[in-house]
PAMI-380622 format. One record per residue (C-alpha): residue in one letter; x, y, z; residue number from 1. Coordinates in Angstrom, 2 decimals, padded with zeros to 5 digits, always signed. Layout:
<kolkols>
+------+---------+---------+---------+------+
: tilo :      c1 :      c2 :      c3 : baza :
+------+---------+---------+---------+------+
:    A :       X :       Y :       Z :  NUM :
...
+------+---------+---------+---------+------+
</kolkols>
This chain:
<kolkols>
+------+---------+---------+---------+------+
: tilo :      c1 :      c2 :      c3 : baza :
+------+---------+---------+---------+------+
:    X : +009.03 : -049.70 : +011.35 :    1 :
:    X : +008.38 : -048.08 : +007.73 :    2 :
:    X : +007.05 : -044.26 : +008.46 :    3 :
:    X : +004.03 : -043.23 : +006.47 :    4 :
:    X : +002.60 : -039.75 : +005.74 :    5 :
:    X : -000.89 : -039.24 : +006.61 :    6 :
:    X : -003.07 : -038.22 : +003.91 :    7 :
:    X : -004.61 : -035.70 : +006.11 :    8 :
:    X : -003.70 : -032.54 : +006.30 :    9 :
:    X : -003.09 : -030.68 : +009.41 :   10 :
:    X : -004.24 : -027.98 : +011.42 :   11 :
:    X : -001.57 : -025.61 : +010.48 :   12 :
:    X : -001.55 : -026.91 : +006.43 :   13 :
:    X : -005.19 : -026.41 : +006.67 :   14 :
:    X : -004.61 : -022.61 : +007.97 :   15 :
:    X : -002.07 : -022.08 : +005.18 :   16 :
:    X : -004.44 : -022.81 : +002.54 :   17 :
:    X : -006.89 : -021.01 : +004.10 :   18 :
:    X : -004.60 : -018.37 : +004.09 :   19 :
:    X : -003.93 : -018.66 : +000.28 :   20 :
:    X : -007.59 : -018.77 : -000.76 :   21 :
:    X : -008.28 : -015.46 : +001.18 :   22 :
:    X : -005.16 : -014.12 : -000.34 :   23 :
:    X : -006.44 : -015.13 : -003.74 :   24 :
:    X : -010.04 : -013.85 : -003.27 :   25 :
:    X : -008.93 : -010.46 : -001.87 :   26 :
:    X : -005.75 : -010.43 : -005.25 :   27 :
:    X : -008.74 : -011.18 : -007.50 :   28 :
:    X : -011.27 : -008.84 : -006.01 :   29 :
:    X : -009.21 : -005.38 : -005.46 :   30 :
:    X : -007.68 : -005.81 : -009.00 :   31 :
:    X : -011.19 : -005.86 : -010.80 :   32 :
:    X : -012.16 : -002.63 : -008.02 :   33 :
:    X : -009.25 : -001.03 : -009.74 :   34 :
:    X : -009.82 : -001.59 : -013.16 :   35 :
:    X : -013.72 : -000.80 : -012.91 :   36 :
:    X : -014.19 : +000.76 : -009.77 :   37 :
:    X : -015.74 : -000.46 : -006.49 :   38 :
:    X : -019.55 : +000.09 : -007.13 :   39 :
:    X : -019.29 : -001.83 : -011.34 :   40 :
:    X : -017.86 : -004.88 : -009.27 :   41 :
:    X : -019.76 : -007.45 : -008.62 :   42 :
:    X : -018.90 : -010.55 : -006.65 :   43 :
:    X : -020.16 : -012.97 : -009.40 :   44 :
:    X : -017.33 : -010.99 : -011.22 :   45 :
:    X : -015.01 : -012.24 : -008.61 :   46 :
:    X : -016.24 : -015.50 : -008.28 :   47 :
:    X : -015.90 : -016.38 : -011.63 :   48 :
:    X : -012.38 : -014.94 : -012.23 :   49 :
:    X : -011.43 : -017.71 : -009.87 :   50 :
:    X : -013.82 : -020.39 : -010.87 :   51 :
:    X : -015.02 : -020.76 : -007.49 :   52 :
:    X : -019.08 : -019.76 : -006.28 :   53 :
:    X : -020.34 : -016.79 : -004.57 :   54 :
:    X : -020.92 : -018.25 : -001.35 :   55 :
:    X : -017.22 : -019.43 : -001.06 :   56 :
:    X : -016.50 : -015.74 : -000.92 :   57 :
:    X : -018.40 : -015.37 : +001.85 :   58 :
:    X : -017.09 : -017.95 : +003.53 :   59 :
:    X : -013.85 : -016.46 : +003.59 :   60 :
:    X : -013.81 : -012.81 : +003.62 :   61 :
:    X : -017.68 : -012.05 : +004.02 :   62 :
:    X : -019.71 : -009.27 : +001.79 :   63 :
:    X : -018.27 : -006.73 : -000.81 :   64 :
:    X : -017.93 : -003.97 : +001.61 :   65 :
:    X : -015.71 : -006.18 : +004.08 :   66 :
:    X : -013.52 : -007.16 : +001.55 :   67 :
:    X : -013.33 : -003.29 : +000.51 :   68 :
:    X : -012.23 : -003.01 : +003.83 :   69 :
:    X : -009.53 : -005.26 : +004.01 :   70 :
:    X : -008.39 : -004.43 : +000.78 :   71 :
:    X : -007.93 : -000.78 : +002.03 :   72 :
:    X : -006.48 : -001.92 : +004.96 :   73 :
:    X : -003.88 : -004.03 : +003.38 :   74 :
:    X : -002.42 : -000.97 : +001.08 :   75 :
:    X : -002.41 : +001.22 : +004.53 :   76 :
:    X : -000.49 : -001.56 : +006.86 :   77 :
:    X : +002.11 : -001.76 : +003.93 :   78 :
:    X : +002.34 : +002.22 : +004.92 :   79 :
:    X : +002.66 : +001.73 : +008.28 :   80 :
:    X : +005.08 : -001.32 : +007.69 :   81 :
:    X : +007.39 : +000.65 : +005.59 :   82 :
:    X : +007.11 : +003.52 : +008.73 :   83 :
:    X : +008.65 : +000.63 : +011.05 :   84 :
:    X : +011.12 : -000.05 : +008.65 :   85 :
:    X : +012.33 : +003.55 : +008.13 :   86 :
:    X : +012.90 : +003.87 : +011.75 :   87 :
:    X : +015.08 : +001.37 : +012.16 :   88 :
:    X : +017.74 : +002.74 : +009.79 :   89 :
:    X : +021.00 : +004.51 : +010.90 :   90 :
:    X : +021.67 : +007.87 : +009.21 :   91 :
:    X : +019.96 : +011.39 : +009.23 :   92 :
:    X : +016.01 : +012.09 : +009.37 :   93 :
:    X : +016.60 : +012.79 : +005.89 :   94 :
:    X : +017.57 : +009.32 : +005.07 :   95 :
:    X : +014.96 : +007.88 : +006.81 :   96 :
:    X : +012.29 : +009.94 : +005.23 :   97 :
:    X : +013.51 : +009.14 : +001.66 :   98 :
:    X : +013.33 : +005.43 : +002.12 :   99 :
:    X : +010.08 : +005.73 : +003.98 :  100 :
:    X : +009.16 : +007.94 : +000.77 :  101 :
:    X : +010.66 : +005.15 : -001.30 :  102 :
:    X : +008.84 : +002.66 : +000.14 :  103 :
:    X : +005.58 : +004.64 : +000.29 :  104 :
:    X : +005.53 : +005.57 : -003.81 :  105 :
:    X : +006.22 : +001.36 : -004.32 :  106 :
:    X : +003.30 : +000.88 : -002.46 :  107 :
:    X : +001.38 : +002.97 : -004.75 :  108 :
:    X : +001.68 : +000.89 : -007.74 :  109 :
:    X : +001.12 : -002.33 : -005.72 :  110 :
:    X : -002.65 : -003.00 : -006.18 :  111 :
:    X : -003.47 : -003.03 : -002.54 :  112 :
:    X : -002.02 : +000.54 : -002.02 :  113 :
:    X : -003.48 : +001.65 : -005.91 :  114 :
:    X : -006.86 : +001.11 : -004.36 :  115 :
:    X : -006.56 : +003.34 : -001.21 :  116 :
:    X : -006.17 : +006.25 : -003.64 :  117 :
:    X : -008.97 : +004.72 : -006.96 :  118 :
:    X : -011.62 : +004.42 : -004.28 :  119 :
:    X : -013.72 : +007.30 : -002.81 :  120 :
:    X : -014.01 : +007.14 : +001.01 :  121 :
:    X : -017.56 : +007.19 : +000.46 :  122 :
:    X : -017.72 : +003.34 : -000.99 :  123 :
:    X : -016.83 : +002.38 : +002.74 :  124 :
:    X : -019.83 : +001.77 : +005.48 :  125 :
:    X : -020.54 : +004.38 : +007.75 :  126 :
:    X : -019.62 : +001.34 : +010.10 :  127 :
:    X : -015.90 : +001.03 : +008.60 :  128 :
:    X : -015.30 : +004.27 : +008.02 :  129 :
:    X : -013.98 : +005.41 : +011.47 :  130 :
:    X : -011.36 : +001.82 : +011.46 :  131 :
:    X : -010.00 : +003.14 : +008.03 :  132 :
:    X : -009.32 : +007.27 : +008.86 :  133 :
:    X : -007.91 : +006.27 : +011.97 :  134 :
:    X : -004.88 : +003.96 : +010.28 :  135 :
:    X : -005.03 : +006.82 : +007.80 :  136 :
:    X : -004.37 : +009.40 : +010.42 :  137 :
:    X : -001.40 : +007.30 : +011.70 :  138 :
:    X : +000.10 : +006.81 : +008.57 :  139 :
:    X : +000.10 : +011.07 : +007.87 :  140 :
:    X : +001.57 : +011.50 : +011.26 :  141 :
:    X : +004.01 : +009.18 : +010.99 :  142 :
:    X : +005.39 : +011.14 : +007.93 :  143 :
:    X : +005.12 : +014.38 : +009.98 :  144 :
:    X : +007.46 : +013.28 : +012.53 :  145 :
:    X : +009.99 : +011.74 : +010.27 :  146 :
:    X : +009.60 : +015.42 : +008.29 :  147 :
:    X : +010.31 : +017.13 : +011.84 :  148 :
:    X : +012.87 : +014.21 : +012.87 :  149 :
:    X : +014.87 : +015.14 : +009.52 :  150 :
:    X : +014.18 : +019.31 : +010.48 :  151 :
:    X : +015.35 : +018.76 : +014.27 :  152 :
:    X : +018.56 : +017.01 : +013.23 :  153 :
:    X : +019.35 : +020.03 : +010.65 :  154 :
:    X : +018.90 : +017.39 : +007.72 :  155 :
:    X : +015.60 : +018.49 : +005.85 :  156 :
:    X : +014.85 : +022.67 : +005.58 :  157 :
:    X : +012.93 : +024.31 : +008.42 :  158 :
:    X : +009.44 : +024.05 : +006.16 :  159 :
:    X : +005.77 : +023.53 : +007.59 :  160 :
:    X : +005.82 : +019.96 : +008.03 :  161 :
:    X : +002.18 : +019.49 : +007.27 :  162 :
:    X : +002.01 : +021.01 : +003.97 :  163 :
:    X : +005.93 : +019.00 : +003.25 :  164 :
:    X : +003.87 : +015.96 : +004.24 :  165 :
:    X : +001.03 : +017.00 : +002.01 :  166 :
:    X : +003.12 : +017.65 : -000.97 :  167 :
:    X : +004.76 : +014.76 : -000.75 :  168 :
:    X : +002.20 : +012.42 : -000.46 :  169 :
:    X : +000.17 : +014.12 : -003.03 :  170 :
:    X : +002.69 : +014.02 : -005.55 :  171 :
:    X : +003.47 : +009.59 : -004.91 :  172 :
:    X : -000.18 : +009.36 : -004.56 :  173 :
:    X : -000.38 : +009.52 : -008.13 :  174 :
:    X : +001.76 : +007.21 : -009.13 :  175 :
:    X : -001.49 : +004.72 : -008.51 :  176 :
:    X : -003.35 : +006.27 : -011.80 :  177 :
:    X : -000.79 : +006.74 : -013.82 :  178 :
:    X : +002.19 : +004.04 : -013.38 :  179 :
:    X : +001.51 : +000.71 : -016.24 :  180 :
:    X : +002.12 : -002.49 : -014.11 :  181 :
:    X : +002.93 : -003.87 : -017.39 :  182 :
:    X : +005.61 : -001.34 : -018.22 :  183 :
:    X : +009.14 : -001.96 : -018.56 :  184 :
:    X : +010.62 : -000.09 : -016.10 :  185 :
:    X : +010.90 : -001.38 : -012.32 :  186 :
:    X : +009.19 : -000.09 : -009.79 :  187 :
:    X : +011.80 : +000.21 : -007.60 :  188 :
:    X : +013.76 : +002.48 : -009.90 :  189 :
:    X : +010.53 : +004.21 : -010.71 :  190 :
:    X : +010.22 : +005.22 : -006.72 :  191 :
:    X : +013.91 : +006.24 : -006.50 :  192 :
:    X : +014.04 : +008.38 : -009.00 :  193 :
:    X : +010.38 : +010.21 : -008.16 :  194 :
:    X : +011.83 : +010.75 : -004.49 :  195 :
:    X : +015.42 : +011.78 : -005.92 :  196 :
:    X : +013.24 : +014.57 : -007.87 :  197 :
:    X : +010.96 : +015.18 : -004.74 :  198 :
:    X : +014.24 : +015.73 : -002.40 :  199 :
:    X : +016.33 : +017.57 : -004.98 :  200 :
:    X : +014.47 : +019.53 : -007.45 :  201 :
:    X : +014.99 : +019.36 : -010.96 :  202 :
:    X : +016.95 : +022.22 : -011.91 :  203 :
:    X : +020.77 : +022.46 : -012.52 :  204 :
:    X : +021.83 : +024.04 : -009.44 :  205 :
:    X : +020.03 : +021.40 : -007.29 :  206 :
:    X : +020.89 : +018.29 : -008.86 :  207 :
:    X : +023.54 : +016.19 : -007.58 :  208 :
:    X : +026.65 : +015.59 : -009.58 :  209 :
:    X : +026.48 : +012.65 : -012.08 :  210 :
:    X : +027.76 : +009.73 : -011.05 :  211 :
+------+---------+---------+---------+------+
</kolkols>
């Protein structure tokens, strides 16, 4: 007997594309928040970047303060993802901080991450507030404990391990208004080379040899 595929999809195609029209609809939407900020986007705006209506939107993702939401939310689980990762790696605290750090300064000119730090908490809803400063609060004490990790095991200076943590973040946190997604330079290199500064200072004494 001849086999024949069905012209029907199924249940778990079906879930794939819905999958890759939320995907799209969330790419589309935090990329215009970026470029004009949260409150001068509208979801016509949206809508029409894709060629798709209004209501479609809502069908998959809801209202323009849910899909604020999850756009925070996916720049903060890429944190907390590259956290995980860190932790599995052999080597010092040290090491494990400066890929974490690597990690965390890539995220920053992804556009998921780029919108944590362009958009004021105040955009959120009182109502989604509270979900999006607690995975905040995880991701800052997960850096604290790699930072005291790194001091316990002699690897990173005895230093106050909030304000460490502060600087640091401060200083990749940046990277989200001022890195060119259309430059030529990778981002990966970019990252390395902001935490090899971060970790070693920039003066003669403290810089590694070349090579």
């Amino acid at each position: 007997m001849t086999s024949t595929s069905s012209p029907f999809r199924t249940a778990e195609q079906k879930l794939e594309d819905r999958a890759a029209k939320r995907n799209a609809v969330l790419r589309a939407a935090v990329q215009m928040f970026n470029a004009r900020g949260f409150h001068a986007t509208s979801l016509d705006d949206v809508a029409a970047s894709l060629g798709i209506s209004k209501p479609t939107i809502y069908h998959y993702l809801g209202n323009k303060d849910q899909i604020l939401l999850e756009c925070l939310k996916l720049g903060l689980q890429q944190l907390l993802e590259a956290v995980a990762q860190a932790r599995t790696l052999p080597g010092s605290g040290f090491d494990r901080l400066v890929r974490f750090l690597e990690c965390y300064a890539e995220v920053m000119m992804d556009d998921f991450g780029r919108c944590v730090i362009r958009t004021p908490q105040e955009s959120l809803t009182p109502q989604s507030l509270p979900e999006y400063r607690d995975i905040k609060r995880k991701i800052d004490a997960a850096m604290r404990e790699l930072i005291e990790e790194g001091i316990a095991d002699g690897s990173i200076a005895a230093l106050d391990s909030r304000l460490l943590s502060f600087t640091l973040a401060g200083a990749l946190n940046w990277t989200a208004r001022w890195h060119n997604p259309d430059g030529e330079q990778d981002v990966g290199e970019i990252a390395s080379t902001m935490v090899d500064i971060l970790a070693n200072g920039f003066t003669p004494a403290n810089r590694p040899p070349p090579g």
